[in-house]
SERO-4910 file (N, C-alpha, C, O; in steps of 0.05 Angstrom, whole numbers):
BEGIN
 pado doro    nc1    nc2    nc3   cac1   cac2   cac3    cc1    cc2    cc3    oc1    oc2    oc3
  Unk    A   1895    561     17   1907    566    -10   1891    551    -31   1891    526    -27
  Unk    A   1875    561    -55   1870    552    -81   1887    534    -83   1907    536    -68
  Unk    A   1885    510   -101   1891    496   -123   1878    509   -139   1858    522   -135
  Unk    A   1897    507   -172   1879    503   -190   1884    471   -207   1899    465   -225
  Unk    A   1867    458   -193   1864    433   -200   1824    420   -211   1801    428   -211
  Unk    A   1842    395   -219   1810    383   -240   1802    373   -220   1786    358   -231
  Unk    A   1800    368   -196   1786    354   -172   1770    367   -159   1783    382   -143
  Unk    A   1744    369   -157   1730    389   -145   1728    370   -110   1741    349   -108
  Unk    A   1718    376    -94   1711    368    -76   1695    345    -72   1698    326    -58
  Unk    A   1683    349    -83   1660    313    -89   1675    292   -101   1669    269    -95
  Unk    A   1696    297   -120   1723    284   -133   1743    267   -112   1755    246   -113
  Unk    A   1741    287    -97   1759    287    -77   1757    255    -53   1770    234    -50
  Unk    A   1735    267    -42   1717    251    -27   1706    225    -44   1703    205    -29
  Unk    A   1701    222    -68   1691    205    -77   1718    181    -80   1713    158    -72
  Unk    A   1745    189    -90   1763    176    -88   1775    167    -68   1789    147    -68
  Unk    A   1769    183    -45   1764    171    -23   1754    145    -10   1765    124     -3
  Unk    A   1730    153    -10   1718    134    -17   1718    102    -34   1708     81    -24
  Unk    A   1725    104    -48   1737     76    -72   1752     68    -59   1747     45    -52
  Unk    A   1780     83    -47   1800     71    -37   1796     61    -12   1812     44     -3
  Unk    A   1778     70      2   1762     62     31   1758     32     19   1773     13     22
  Unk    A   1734     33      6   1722      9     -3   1742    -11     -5   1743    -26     14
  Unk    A   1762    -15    -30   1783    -25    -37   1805    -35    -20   1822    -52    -27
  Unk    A   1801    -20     11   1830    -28     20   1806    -52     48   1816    -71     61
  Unk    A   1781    -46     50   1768    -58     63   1753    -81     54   1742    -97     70
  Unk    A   1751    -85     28   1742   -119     10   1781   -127     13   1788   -148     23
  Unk    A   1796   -113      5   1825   -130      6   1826   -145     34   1825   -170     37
  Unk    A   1827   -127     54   1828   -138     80   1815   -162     95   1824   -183    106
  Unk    A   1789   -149     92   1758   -167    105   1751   -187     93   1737   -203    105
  Unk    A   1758   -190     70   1744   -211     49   1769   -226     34   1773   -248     43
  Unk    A   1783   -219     17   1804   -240     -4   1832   -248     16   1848   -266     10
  Unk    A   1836   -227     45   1853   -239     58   1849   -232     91   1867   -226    107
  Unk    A   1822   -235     98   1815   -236    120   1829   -263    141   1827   -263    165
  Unk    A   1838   -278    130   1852   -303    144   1892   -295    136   1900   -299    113
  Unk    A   1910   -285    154   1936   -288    146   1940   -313    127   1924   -331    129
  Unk    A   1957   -314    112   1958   -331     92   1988   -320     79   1995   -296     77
  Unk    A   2007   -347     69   2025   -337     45   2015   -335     29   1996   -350     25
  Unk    A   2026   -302      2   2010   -302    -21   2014   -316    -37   2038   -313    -42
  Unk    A   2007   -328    -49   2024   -351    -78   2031   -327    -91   2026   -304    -82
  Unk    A   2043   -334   -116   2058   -319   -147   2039   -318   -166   2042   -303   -185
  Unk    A   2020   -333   -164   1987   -331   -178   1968   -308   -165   1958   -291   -179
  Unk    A   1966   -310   -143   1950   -297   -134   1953   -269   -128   1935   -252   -125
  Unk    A   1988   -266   -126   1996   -239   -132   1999   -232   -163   1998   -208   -168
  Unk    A   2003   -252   -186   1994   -235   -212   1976   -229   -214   1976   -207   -226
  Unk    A   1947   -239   -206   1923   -236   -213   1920   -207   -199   1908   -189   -213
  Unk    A   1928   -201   -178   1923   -178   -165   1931   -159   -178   1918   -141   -187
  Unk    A   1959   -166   -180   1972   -137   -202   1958   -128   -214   1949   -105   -212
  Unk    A   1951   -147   -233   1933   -148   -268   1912   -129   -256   1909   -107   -267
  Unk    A   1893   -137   -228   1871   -119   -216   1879    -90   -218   1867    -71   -228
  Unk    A   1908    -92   -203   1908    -61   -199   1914    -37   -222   1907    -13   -223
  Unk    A   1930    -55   -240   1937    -46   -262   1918    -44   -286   1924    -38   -310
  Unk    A   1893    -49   -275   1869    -51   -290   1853    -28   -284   1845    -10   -298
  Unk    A   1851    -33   -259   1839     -8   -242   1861     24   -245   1848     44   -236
  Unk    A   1875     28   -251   1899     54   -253   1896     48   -281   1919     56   -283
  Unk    A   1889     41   -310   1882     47   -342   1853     48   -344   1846     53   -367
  Unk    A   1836     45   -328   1802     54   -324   1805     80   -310   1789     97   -319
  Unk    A   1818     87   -295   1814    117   -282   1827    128   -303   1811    139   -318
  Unk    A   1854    129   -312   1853    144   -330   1848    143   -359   1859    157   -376
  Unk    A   1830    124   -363   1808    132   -395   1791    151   -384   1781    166   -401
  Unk    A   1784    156   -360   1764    165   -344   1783    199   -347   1773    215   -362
  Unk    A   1802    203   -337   1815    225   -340   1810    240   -366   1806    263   -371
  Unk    A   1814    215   -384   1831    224   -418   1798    232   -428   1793    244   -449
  Unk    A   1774    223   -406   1748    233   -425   1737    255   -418   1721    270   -430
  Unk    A   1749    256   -392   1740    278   -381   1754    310   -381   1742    332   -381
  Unk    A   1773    306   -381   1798    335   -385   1816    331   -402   1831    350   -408
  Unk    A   1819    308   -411   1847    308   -438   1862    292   -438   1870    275   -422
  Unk    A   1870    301   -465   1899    286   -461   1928    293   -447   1947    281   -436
  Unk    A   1923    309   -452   1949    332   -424   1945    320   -395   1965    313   -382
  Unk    A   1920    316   -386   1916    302   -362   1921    285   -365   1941    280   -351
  Unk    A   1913    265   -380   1914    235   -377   1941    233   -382   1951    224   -360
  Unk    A   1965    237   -404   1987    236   -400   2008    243   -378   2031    234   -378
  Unk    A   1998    263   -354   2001    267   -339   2002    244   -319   2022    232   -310
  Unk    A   1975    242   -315   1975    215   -297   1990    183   -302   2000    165   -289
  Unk    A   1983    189   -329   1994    168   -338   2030    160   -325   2041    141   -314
  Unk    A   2039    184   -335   2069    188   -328   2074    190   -293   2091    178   -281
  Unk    A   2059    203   -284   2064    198   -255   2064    173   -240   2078    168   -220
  Unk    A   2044    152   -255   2038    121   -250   2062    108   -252   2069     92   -234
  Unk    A   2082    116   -281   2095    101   -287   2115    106   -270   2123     86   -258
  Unk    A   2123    122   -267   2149    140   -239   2143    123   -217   2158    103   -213
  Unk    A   2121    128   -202   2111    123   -178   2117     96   -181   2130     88   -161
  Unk    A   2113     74   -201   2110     53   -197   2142     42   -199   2149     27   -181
  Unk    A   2161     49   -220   2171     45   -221   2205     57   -197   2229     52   -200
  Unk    A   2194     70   -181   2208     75   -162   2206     51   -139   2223     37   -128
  Unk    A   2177     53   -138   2162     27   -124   2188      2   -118   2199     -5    -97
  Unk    A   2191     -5   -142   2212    -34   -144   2228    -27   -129   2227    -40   -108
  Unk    A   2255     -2   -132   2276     -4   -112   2256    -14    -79   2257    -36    -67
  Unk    A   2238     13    -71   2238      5    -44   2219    -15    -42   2208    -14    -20
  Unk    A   2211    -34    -57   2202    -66    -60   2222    -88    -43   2214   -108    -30
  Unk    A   2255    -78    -49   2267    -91    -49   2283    -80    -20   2295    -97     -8
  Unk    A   2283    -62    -12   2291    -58     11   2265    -71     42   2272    -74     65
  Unk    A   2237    -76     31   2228    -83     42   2223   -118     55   2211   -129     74
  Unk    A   2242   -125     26   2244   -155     22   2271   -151     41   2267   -162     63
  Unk    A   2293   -140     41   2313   -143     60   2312   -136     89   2330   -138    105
  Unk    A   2279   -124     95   2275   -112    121   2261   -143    123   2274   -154    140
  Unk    A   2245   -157    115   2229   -177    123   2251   -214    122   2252   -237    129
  Unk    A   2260   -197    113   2281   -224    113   2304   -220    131   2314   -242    134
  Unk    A   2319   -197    148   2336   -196    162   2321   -196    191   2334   -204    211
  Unk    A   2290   -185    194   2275   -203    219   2256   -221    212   2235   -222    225
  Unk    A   2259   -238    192   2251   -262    191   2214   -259    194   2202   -277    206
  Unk    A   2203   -241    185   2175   -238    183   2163   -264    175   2177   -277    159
  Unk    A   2147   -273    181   2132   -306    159   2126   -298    145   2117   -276    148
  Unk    A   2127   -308    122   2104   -299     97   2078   -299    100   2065   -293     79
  Unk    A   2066   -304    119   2039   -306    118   2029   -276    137   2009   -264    144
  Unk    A   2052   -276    139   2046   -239    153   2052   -219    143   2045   -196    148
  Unk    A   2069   -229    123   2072   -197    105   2058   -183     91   2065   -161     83
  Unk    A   2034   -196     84   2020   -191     73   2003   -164     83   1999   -142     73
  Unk    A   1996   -176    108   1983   -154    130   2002   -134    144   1992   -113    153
  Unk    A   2023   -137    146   2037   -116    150   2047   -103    124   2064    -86    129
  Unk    A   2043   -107     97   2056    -86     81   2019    -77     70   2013    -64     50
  Unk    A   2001    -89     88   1968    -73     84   1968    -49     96   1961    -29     85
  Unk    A   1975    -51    125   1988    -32    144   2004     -4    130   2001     21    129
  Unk    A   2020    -19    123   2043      4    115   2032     23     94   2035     47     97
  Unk    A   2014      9     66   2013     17     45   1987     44     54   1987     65     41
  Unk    A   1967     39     78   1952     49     88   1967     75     99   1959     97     94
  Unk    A   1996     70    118   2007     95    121   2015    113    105   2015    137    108
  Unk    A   2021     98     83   2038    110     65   2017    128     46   2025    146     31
  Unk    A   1985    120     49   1968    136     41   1962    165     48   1955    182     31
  Unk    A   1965    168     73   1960    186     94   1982    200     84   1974    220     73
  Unk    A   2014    197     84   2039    204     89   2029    224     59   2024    248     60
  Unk    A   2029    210     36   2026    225      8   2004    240      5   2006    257    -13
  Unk    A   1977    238     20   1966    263     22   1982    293     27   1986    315     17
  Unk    A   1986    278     49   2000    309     67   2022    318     46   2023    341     36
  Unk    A   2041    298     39   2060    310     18   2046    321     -8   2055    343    -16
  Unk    A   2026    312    -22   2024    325    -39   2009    360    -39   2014    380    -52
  Unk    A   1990    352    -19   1976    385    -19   2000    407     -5   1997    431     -9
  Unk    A   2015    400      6   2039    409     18   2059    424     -2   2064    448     -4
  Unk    A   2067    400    -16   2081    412    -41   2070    419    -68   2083    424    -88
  Unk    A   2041    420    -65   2022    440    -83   2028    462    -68   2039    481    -79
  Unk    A   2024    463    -40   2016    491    -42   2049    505    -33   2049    529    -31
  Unk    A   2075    493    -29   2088    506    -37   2105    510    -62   2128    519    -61
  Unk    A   2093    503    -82   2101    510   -117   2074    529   -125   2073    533   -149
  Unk    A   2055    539   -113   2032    556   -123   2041    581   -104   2035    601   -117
  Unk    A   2051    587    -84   2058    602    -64   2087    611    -70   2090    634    -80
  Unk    A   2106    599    -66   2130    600    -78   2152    592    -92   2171    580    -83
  Unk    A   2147    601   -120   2154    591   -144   2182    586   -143   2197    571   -156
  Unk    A   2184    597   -130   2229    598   -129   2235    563   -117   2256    550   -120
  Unk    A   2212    553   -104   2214    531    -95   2231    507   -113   2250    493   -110
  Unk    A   2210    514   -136   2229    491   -158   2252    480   -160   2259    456   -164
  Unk    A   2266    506   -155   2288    498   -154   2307    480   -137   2325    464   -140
  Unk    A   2295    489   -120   2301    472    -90   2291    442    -99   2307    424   -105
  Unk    A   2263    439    -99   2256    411   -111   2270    399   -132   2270    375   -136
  Unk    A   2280    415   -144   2294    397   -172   2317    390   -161   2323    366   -161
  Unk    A   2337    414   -147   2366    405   -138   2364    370   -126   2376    349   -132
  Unk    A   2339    379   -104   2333    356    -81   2333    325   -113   2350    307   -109
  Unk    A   2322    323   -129   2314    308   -136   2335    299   -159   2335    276   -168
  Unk    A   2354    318   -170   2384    307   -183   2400    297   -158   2407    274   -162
  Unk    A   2406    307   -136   2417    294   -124   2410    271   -109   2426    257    -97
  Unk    A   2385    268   -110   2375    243   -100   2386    219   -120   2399    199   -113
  Unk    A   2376    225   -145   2386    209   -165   2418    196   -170   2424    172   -175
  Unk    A   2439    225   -164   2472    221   -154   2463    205   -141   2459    183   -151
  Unk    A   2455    212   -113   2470    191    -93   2461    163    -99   2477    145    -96
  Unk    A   2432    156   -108   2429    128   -122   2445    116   -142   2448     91   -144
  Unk    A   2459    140   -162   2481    119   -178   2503    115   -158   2515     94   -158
  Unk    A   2509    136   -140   2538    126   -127   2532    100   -107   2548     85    -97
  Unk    A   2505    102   -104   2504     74    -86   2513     46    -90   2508     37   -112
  Unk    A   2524     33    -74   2532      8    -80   2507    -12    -79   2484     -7    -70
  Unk    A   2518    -38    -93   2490    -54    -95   2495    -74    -73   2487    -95    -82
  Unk    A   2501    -77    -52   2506    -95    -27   2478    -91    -21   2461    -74    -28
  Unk    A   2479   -115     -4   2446   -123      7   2449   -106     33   2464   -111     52
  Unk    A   2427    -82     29   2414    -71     61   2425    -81     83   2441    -99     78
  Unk    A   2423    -73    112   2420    -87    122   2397    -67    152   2409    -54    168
  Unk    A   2382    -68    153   2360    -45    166   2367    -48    198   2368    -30    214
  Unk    A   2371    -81    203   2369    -89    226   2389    -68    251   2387    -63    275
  Unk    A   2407    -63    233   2432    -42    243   2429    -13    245   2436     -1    265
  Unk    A   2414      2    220   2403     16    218   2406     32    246   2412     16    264
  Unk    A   2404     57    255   2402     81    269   2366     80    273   2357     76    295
  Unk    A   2356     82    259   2319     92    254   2308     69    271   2290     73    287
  Unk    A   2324     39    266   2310     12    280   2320     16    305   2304     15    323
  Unk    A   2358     22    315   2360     23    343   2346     40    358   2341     32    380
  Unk    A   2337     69    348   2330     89    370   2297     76    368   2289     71    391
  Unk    A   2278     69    348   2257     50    359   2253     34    378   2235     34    395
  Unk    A   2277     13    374   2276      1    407   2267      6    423   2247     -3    434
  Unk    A   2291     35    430   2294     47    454   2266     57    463   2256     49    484
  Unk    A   2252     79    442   2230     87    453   2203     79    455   2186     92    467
  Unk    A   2200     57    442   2189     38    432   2179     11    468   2191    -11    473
  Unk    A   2165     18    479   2166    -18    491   2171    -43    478   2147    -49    472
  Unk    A   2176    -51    475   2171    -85    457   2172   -109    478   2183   -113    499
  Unk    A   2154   -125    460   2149   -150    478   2175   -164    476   2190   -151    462
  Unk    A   2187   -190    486   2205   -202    481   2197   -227    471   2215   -239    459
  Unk    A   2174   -238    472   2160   -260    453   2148   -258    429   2135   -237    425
  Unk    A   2149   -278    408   2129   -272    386   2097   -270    392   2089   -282    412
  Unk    A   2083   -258    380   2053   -258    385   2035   -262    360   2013   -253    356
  Unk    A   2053   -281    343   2037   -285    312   2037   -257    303   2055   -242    308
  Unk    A   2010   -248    284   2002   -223    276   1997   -205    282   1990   -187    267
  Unk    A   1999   -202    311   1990   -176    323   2011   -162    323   2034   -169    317
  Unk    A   2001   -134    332   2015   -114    333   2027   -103    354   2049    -93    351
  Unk    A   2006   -104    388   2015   -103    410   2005   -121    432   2023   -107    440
  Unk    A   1998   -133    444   2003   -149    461   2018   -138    493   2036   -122    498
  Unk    A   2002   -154    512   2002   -151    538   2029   -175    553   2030   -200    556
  Unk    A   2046   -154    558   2064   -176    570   2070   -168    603   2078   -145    607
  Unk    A   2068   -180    620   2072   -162    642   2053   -151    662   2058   -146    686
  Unk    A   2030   -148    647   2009   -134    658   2010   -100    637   1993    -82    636
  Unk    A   2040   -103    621   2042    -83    604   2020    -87    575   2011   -110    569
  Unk    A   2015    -66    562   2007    -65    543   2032    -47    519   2037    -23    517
  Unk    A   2042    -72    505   2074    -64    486   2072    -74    455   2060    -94    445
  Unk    A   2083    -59    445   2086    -70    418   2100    -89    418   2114    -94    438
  Unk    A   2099   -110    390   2105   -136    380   2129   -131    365   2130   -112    348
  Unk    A   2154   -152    371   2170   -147    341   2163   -137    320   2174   -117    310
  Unk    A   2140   -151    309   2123   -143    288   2117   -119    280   2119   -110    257
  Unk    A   2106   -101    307   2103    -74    296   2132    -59    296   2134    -42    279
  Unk    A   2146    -62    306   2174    -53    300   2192    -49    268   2206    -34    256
  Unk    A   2175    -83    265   2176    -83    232   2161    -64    225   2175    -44    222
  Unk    A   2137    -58    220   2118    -39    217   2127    -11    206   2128     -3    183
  Unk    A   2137      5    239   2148     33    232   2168     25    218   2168     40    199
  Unk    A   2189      9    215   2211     10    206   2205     11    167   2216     26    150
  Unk    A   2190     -6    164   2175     -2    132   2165     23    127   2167     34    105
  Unk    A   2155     36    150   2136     61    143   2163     77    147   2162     92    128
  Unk    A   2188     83    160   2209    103    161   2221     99    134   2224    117    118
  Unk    A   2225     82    131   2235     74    102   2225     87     75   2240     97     57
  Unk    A   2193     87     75   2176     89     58   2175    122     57   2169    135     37
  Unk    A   2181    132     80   2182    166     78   2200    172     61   2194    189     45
  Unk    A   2224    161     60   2248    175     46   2230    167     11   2219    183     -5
  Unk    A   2231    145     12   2221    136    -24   2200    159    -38   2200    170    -60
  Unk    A   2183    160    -18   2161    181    -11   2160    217    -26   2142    230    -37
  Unk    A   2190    220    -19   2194    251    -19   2207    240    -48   2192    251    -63
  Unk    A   2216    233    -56   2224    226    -88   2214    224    -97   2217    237   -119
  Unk    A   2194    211    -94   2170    204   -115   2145    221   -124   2131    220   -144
  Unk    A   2143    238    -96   2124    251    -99   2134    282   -115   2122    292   -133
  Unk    A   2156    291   -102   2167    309   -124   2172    303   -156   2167    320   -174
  Unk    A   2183    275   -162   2183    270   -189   2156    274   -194   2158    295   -206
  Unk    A   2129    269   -194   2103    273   -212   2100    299   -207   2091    312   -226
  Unk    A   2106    315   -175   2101    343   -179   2120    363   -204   2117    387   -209
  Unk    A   2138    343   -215   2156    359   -243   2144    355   -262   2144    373   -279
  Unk    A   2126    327   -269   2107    330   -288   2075    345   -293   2067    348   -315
  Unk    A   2064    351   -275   2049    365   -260   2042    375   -231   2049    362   -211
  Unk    A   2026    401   -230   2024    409   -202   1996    414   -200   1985    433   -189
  Unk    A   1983    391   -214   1961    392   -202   1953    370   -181   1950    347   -190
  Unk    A   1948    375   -151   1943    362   -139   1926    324   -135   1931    304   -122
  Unk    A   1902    334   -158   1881    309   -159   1910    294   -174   1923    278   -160
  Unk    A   1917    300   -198   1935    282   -214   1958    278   -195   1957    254   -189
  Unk    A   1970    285   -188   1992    271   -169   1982    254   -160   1988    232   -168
  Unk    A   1958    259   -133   1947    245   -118   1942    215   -120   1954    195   -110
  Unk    A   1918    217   -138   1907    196   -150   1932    180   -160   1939    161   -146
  Unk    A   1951    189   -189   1963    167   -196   1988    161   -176   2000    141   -183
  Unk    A   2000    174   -150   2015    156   -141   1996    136   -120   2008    120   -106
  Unk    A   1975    137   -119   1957    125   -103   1950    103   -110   1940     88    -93
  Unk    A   1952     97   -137   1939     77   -149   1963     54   -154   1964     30   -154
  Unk    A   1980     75   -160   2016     50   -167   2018     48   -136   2034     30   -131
  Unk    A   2007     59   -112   2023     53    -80   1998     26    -79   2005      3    -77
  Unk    A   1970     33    -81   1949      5    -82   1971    -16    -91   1983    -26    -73
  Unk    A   1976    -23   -111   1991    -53   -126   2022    -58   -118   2040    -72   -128
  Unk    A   2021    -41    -98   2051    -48    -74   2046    -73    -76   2053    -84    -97
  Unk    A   2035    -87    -60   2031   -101    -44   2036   -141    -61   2046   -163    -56
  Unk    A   2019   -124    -82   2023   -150    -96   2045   -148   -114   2056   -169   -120
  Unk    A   2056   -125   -125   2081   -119   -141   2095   -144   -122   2098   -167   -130
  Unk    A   2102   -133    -99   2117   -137    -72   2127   -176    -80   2147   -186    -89
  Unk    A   2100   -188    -71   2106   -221    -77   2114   -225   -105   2128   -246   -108
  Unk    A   2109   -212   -124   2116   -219   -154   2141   -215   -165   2150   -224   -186
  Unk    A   2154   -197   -146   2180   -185   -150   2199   -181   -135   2220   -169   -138
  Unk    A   2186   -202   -106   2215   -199    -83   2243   -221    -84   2266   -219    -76
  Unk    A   2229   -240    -97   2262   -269   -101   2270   -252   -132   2288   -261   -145
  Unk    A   2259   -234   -138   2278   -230   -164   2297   -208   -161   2308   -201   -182
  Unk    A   2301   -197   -142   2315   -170   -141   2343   -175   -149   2358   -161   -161
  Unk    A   2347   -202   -141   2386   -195   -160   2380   -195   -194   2400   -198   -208
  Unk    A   2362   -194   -203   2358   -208   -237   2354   -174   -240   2351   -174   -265
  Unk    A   2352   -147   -233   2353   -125   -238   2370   -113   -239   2365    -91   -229
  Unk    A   2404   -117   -251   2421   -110   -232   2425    -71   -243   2438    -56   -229
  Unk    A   2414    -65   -263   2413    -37   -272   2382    -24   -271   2372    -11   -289
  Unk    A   2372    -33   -248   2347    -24   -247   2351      8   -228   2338     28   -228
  Unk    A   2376      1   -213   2376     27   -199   2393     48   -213   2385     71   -210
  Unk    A   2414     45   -227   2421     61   -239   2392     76   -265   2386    100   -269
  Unk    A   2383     56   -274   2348     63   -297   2348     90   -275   2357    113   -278
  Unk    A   2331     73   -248   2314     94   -234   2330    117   -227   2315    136   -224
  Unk    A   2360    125   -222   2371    152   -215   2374    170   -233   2375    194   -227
  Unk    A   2375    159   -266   2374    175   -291   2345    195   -283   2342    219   -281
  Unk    A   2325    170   -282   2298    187   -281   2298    212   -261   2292    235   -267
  Unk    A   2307    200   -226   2303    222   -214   2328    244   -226   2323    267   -219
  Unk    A   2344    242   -237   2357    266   -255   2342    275   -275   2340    299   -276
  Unk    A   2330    261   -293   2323    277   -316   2295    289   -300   2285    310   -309
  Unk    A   2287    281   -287   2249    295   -282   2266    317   -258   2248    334   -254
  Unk    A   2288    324   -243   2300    343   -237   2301    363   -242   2290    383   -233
  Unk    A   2323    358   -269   2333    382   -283   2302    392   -299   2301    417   -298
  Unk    A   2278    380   -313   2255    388   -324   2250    408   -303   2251    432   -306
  Unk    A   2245    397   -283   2234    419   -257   2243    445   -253   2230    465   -249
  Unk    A   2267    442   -254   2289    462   -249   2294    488   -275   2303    511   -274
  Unk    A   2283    475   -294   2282    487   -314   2263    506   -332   2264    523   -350
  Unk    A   2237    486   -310   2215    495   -327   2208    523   -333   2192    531   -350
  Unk    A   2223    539   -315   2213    566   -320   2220    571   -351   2206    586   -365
  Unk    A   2237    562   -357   2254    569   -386   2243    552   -413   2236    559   -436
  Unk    A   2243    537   -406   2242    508   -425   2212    493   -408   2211    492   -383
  Unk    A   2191    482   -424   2169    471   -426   2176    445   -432   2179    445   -456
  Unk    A   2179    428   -424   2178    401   -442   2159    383   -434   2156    373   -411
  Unk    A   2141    376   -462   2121    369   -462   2116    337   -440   2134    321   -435
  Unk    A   2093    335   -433   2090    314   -407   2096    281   -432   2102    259   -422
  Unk    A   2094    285   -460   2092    261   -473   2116    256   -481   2122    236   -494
  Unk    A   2140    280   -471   2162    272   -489   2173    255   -458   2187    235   -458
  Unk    A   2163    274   -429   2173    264   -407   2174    234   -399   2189    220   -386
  Unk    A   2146    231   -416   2140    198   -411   2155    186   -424   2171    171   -412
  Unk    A   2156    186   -446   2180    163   -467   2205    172   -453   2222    154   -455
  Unk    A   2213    194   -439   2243    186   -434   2249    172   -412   2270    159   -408
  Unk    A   2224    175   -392   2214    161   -366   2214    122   -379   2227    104   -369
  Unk    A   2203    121   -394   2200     98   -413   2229     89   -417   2240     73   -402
  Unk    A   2243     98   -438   2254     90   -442   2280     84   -422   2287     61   -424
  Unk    A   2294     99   -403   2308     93   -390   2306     77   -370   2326     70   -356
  Unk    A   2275     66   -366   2269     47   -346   2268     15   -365   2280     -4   -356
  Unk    A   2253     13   -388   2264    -13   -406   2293    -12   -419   2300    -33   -429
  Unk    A   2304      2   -419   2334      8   -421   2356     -9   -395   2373    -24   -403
  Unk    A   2354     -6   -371   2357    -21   -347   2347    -41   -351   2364    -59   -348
  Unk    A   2325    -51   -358   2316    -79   -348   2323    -93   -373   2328   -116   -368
  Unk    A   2326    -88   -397   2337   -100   -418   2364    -95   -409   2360   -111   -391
  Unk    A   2379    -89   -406   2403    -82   -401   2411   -111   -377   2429   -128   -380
  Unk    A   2386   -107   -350   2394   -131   -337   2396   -161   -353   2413   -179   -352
  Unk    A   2368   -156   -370   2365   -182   -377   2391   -197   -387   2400   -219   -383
  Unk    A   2401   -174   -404   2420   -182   -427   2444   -192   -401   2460   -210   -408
  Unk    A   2447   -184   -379   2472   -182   -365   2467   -216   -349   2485   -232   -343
  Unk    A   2435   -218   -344   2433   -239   -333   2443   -270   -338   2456   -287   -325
  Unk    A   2425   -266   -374   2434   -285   -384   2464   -291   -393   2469   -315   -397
  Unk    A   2486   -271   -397   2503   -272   -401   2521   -295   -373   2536   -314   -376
  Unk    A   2508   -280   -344   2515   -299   -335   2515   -331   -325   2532   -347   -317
  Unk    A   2483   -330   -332   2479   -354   -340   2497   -368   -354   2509   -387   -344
  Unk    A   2500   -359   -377   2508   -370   -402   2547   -381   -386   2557   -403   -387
  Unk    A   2556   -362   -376   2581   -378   -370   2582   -397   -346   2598   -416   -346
  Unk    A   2560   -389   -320   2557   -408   -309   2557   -439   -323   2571   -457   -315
  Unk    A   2537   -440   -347   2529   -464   -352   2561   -469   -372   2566   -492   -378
  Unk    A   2578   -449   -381   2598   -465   -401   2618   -474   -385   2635   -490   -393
  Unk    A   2619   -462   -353   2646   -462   -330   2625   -471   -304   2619   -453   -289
  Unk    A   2615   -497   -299   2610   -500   -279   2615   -504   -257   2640   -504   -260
  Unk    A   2612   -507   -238   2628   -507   -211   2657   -535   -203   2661   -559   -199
  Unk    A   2664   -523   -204   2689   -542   -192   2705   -532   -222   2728   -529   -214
  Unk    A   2704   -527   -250   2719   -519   -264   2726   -495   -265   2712   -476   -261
  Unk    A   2752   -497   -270   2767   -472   -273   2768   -453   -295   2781   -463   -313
  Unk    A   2757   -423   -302   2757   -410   -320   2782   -403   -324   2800   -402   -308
  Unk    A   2782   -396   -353   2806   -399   -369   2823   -369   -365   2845   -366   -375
  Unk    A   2807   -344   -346   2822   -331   -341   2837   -342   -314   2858   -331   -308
  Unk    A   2831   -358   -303   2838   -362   -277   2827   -357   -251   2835   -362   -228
  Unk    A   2799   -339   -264   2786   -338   -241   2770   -353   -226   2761   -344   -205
***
């Protein structure tokens, strides 16, 4: 099946390429030794990645437009900002098996690598079924308002994975060692050759990451269906996982309308989808509403945060508030 997309084949391969490079200086070189990340060393990274994703697309915006570049642009911002919820489910998977910090690092290198592979296949997939069969949309849009429902009806209770269905039937089919083995993945116990708790953690991040996956990648396929632009910009917001990840995992209660933000979006980039046959709406108006309902939430937290602050510090502990509570 044709695309008609701005990526020719040498495009293709060449971005390839970069991200080869990129995920092999991250590895071999700035964290070739397991290590905890500091909160420095994960801003500085961000700043990298987020440097590197506004150079590709000036690179876009010079090369095919501004329709493109707004495109990507908007897919980045989706992609990334979906990112945070399952940021935070990954902080409750690493914290309910007790991962070290000096290993998470390399196991969410692991994951972010699957997760590369995983959004290939999804995107040329769901190019080629919105170029093949158009009626699809619809289906994709339903899929993606109700994804959004069920995120506002969700409650905000902390995860808990360890219980999870996806982690027990792993077990089962799964060998596992019954000792730790530091960083590895599988290890010889027995005379067996078995996976490590560790990798258990592993698939369990990467099962996880599928569901986030199919959301996300449909939301940019509502802003465009051109393959390279999907590709690339959820590729570049999935690169700065990693360090997003340390910069933003002790803060997840300070978001407390970050998930309701993100279910508006997967509603409103829904119903666009669903619609488009009728109604066009432009990719710049998609972004500001993408925009705005995501600083809308986090101002919204802020304001909620400090508020509780603010009575903590006028009703401190051991005093009694004047409603009685």
């Amino acid at each position: 099946m044709a695309f008609e997309t701005v990526g020719s084949p040498t495009l293709w391969l060449l971005f390839g390429a970069f991200i080869t490079a990129m995920l092999v200086l991250d590895l071999r070189v700035f964290h070739r030794r397991a290590h905890a990340v500091t909160s420095r060393e994960a801003a500085t990274w961000s700043a990298v990645w987020i440097a590197l994703a506004l150079a590709f697309n000036g690179l876009v915006w010079w090369h095919w437009g501004a329709e493109h570049a707004e495109a990507f642009f908007t897919g980045y911002v989706i992609e990334k900002a979906l990112s945070v919820d399952n940021l935070f489910v990954f902080y409750a998977i690493f914290t309910a098996f007790q991962v070290p910090a000096a290993y998470q690092h390399r196991l969410l290198f692991w994951g972010v690598l699957g997760a590369i592979v995983l959004r290939l296949a999804m995107v040329l997939g769901g190019a080629a079924l919105l170029h093949t069969f158009h009626a699809v949309v619809y289906v994709f849009g339903a899929v993606l308002v109700a994804s959004g429902v069920k995120m506002l009806r969700r409650h905000q209770g902390a995860p808990h994975p360890e219980r999870s269905r996806a982690f027990r039937l792993l077990r089962r089919i799964v060998p596992t060692t019954r000792g730790e083995h530091g960083s590895r993945l599988f290890a010889r116990e027995d005379g067996v050759l078995k996976a490590t708790p560790l990798f258990s953690v592993l698939l369990l991040v990467e099962t996880t990451d599928v569901v986030f996956a199919v959301d996300s990648i449909l939301a940019i396929l509502a802003i465009t269906d051109d393959p390279f632009i999907v590709f690339t910009s959820n590729i570049f917001a999935v690169l700065g996982l990693r360090s997003l990840y340390f910069l933003l995992a002790n803060m997840a209660e300070r978001f407390f309308y970050l998930q309701p933000g993100l279910a508006l979006v997967l509603v409103f980039v829904g119903v666009k989808l669903a619609i488009s046959e009728w109604v066009k709406i432009p990719v710049l108006v998609s972004l500001g509403t993408v925009v705005a309902l995501l600083v809308g939430s986090v101002l919204a937290s802020w304001v909620r945060t400090r508020r509780a602050a603010r009575r903590h510090d006028d009703f401190p502990s051991g005093t009694a508030h004047p409603s009685g509570v």
